[in-house]
NUMARLUM-322325 format. One record per atom (N, C-alpha, C): residue number from 0; atom name; x negated, y, z negated. Coordinates in nm, 4 decimals, padded with zeros to 6 digits, always signed. Last residue first. Layout:
+-----+------+----------+----------+----------+
|   n | atom |        X |        Y |        Z |
+-----+------+----------+----------+----------+
| NUM |   CA |        X |        Y |        Z |
...
+-----+------+----------+----------+----------+
***
This chain:
+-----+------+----------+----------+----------+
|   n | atom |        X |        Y |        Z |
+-----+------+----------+----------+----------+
|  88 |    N | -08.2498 | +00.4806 | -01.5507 |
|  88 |   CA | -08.3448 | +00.5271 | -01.6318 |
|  88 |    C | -08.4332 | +00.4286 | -01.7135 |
|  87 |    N | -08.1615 | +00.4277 | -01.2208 |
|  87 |   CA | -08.1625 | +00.3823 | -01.3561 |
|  87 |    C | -08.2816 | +00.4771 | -01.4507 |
|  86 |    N | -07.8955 | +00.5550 | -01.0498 |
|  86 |   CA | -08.0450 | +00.5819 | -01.0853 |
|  86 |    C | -08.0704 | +00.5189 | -01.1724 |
|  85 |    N | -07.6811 | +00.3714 | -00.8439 |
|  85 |   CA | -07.6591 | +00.4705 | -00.9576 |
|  85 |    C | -07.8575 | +00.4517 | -00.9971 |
|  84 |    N | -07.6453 | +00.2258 | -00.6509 |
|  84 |   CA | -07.7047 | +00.4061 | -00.5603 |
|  84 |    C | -07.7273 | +00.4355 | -00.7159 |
|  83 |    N | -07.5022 | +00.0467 | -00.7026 |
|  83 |   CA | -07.6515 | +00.0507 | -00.7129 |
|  83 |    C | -07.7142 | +00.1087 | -00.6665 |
|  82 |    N | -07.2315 | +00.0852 | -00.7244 |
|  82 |   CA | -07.3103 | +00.1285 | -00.8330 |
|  82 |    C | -07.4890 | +00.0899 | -00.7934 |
|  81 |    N | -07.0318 | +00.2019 | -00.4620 |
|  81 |   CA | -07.1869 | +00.2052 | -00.4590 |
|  81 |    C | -07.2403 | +00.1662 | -00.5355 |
|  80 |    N | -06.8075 | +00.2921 | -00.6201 |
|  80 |   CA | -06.8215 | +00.2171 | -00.4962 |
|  80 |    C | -06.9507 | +00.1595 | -00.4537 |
|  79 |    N | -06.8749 | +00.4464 | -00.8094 |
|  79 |   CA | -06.7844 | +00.3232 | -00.8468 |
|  79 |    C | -06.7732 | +00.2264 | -00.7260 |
|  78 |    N | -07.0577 | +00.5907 | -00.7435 |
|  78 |   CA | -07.0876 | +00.5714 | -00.8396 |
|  78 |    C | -07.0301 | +00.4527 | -00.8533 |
|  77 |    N | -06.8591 | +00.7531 | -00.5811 |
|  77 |   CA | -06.9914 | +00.6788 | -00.4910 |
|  77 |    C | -07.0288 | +00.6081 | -00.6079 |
|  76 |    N | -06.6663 | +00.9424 | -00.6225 |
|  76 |   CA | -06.6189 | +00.8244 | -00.6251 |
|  76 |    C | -06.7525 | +00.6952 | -00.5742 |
|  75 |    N | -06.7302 | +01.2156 | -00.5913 |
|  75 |   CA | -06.6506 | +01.1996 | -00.7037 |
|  75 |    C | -06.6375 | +01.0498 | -00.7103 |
|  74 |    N | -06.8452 | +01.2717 | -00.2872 |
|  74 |   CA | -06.9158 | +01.2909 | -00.4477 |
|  74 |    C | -06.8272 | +01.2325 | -00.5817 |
|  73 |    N | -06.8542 | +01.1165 | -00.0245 |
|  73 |   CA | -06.8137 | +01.0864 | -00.1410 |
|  73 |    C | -06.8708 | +01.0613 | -00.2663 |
|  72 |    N | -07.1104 | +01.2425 | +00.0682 |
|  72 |   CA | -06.9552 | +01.2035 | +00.1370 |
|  72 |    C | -06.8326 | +01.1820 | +00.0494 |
|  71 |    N | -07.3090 | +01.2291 | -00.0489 |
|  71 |   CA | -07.2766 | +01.3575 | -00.0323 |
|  71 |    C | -07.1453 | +01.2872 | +00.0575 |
|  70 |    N | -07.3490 | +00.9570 | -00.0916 |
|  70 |   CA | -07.3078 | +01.0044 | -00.2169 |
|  70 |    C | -07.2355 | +01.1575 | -00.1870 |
|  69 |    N | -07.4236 | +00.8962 | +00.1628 |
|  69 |   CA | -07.2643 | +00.7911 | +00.0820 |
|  69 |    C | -07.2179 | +00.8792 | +00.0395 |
|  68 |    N | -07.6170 | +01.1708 | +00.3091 |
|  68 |   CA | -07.5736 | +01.0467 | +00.2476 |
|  68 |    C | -07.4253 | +00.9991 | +00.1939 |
|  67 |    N | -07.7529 | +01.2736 | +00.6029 |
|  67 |   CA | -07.6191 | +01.3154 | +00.4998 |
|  67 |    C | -07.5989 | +01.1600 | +00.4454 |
|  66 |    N | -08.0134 | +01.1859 | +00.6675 |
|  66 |   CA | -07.9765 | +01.3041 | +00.6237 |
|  66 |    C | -07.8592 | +01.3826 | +00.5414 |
|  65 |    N | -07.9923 | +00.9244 | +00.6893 |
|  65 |   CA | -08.0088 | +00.9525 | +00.5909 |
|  65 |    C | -07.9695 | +01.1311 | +00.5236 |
|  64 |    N | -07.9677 | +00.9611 | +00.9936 |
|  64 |   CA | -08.1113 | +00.9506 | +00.9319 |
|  64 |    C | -08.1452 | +00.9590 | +00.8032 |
|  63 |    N | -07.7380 | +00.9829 | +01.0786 |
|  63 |   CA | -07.7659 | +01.0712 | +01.0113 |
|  63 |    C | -07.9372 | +01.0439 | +00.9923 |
|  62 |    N | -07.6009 | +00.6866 | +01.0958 |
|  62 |   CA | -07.6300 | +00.7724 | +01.2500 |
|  62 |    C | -07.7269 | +00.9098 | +01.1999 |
|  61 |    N | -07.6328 | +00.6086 | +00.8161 |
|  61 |   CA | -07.6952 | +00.5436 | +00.9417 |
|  61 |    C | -07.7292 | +00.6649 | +01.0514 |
|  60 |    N | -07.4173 | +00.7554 | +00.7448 |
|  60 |   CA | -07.5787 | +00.7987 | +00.6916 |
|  60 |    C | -07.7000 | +00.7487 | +00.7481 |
|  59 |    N | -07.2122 | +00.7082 | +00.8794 |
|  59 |   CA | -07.2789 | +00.8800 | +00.8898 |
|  59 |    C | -07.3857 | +00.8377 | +00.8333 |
|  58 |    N | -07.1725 | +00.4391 | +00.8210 |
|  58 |   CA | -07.1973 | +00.4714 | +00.9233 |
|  58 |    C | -07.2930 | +00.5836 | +00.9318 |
|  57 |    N | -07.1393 | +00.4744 | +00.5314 |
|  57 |   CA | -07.2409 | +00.4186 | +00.5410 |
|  57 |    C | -07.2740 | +00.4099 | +00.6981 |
|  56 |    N | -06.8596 | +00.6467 | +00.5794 |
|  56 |   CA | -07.0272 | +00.6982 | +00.4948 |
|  56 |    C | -07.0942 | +00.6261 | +00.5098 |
|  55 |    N | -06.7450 | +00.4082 | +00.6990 |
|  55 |   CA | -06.7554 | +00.5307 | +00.7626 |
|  55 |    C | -06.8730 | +00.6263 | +00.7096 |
|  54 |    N | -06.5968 | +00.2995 | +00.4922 |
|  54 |   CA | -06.7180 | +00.2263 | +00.6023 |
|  54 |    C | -06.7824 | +00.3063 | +00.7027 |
|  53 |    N | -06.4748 | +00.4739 | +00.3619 |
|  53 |   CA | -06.5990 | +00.3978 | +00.3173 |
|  53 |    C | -06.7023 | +00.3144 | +00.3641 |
|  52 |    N | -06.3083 | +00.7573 | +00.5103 |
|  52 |   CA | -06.3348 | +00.5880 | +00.4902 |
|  52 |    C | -06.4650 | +00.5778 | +00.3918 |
|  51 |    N | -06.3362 | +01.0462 | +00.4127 |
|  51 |   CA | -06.3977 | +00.9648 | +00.4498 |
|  51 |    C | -06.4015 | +00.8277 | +00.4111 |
|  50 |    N | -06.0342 | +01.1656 | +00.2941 |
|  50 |   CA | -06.1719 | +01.1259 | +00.2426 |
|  50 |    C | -06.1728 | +01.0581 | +00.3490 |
|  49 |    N | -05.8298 | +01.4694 | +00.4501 |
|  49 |   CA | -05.8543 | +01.2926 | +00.4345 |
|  49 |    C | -05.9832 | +01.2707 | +00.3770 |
|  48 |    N | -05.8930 | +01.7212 | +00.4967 |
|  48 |   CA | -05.7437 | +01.7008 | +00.4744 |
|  48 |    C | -05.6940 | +01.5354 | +00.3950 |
|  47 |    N | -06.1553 | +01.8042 | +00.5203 |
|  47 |   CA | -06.1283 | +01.8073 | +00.3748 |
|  47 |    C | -05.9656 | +01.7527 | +00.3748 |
|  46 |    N | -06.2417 | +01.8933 | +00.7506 |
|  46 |   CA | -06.1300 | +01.9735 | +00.7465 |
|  46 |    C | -06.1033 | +01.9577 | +00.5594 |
|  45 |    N | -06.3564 | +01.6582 | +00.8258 |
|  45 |   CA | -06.4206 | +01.7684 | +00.8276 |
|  45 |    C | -06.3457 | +01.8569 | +00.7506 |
|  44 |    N | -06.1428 | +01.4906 | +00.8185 |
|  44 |   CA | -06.2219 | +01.4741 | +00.7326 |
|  44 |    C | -06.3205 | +01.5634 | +00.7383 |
|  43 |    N | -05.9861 | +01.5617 | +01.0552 |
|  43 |   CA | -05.9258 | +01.5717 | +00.9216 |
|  43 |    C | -06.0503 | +01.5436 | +00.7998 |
|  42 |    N | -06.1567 | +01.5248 | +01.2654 |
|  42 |   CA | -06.1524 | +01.6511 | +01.2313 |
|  42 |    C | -06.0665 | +01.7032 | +01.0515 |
|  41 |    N | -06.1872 | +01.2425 | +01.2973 |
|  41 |   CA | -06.3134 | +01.3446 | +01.2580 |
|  41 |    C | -06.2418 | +01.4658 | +01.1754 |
|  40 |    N | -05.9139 | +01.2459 | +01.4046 |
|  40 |   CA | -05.9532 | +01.1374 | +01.2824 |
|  40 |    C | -06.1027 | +01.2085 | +01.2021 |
|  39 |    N | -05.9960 | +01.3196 | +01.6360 |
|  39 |   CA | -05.8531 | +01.4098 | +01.5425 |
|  39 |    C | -05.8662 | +01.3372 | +01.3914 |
|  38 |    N | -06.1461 | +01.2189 | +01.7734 |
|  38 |   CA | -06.1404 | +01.3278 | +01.7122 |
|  38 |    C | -06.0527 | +01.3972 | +01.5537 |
|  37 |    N | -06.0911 | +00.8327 | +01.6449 |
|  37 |   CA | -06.0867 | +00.9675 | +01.7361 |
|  37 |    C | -06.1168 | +01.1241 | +01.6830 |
|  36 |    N | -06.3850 | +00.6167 | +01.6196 |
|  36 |   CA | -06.2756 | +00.6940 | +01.5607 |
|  36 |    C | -06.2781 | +00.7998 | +01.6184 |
|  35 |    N | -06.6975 | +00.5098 | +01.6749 |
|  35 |   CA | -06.5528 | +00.4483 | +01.6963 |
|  35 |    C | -06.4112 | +00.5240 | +01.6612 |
|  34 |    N | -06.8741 | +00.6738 | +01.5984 |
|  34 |   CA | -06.7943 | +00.5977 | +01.5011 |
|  34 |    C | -06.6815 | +00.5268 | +01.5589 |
|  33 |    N | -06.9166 | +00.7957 | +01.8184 |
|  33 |   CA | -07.0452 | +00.7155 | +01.7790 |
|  33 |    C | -06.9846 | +00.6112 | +01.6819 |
|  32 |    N | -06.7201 | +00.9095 | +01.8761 |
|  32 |   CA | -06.7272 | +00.8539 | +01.9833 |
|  32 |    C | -06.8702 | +00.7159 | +01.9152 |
|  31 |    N | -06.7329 | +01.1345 | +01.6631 |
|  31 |   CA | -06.6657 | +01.0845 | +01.6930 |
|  31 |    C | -06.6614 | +00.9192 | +01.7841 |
|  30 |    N | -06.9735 | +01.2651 | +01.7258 |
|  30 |   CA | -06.9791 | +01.1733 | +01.6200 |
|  30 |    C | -06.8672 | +01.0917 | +01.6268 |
|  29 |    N | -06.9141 | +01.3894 | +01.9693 |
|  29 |   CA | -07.0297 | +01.3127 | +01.9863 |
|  29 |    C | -07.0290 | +01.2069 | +01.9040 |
|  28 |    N | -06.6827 | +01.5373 | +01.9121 |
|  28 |   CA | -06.6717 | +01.4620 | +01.9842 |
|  28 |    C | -06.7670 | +01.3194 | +01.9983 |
|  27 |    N | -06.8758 | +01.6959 | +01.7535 |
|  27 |   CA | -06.7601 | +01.6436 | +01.7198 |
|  27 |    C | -06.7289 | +01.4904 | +01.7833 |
|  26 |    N | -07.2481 | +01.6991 | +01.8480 |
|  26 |   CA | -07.0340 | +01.7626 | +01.8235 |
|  26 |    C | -06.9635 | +01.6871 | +01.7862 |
|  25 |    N | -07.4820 | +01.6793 | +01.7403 |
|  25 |   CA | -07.4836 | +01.7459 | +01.8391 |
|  25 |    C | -07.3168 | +01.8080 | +01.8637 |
|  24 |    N | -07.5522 | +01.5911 | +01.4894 |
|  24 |   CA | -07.5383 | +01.4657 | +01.6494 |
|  24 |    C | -07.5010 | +01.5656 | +01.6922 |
|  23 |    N | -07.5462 | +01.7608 | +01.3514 |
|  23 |   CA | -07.6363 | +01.6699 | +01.3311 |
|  23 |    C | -07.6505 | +01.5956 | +01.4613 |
|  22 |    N | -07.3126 | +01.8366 | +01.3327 |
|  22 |   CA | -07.4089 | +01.9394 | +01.3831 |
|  22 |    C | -07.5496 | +01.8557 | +01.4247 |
|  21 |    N | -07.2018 | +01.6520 | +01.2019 |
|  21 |   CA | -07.1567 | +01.7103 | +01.3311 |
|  21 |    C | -07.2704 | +01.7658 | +01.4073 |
|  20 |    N | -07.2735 | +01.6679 | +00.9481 |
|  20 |   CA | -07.3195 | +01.5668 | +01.0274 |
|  20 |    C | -07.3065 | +01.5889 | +01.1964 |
|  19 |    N | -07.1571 | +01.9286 | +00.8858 |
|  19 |   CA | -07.3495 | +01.8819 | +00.8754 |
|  19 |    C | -07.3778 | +01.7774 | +00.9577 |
|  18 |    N | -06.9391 | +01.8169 | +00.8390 |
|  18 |   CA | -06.9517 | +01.9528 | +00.9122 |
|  18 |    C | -07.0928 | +01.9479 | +00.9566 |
|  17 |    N | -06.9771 | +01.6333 | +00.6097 |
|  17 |   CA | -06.9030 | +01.5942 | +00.7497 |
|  17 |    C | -06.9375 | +01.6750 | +00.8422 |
|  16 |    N | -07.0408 | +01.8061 | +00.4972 |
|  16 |   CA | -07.1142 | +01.7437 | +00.4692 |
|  16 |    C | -07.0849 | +01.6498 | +00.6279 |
|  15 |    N | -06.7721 | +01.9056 | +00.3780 |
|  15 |   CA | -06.9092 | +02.0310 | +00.4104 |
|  15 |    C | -07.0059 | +01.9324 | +00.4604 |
|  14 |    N | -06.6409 | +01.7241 | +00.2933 |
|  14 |   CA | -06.6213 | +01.7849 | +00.4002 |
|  14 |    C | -06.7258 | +01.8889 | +00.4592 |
|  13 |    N | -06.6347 | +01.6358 | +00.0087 |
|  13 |   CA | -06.7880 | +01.6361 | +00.1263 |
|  13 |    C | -06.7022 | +01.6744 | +00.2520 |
|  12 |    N | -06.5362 | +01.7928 | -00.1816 |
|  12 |   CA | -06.4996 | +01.6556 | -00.1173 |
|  12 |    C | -06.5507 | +01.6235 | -00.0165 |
|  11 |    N | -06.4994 | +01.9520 | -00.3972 |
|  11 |   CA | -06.6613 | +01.8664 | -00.3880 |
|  11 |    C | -06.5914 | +01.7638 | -00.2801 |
|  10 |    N | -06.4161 | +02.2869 | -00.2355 |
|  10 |   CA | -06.4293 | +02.1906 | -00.3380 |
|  10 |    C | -06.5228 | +02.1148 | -00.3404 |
|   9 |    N | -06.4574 | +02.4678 | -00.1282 |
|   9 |   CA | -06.4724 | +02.5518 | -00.2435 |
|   9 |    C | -06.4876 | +02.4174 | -00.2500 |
|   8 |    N | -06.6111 | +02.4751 | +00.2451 |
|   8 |   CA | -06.4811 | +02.3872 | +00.1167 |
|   8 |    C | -06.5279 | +02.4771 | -00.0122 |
|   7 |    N | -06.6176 | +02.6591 | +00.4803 |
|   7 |   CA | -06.6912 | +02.6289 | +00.4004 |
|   7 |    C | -06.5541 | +02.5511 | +00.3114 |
|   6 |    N | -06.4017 | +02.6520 | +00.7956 |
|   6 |   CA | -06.4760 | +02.7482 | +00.6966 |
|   6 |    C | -06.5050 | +02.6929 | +00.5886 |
|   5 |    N | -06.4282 | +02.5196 | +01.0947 |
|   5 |   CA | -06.3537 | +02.4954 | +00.9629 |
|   5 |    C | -06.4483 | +02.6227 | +00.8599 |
|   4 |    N | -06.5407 | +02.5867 | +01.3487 |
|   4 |   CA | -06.4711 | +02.7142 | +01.2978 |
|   4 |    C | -06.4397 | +02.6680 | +01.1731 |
|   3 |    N | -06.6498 | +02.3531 | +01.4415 |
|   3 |   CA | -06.7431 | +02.4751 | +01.4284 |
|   3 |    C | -06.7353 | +02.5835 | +01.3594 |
|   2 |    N | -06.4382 | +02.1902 | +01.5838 |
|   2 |   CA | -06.5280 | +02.1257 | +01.4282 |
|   2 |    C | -06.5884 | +02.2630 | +01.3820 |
|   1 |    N | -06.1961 | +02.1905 | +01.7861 |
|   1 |   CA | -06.3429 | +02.2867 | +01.7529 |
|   1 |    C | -06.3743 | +02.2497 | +01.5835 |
|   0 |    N | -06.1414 | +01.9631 | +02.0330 |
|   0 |   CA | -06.1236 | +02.0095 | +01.8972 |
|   0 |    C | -06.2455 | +02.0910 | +01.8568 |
+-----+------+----------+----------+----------+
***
């Protein structure tokens, strides 16, 4: 599967972010294989077609170094899943 060619998201559904992580471990395949889950399972969430599980962002941010976080995985919904990612003032 080619992860390399999806073209940028207009939207906020971290698929751009998925794409990052890829790159991050080196391919598709690579992240794939790191998560336990098949390509084709990667590629819909690169692709923006599926959200990223939830057990799955706290994987990527593990394998990531942090580099791609919960919140950049799931921007619209990390707040309600996560609340103690929320900042306090």
């Amino acid at each position: 599967m080619n992860f390399d060619n999806q073209s940028p998201s207009e939207n906020t559904d971290g698929s751009d972010h998925v794409r990052r992580a890829i790159k991050i471990v080196g391919s598709g395949v690579a992240l794939a294989e790191r998560l336990g889950v098949t390509p084709v399972s990667l590629n819909n969430w690169a692709s923006g077609k599926r959200p990223v599980p939830i057990i799955r962002c706290v994987e990527i941010e593990e394998i990531t170094g942090g580099q791609v976080t919960r919140k950049q995985l799931r921007p619209d919904d990390w707040h309600q899943i996560w609340p103690e990612l929320r900042e306090k003032y």
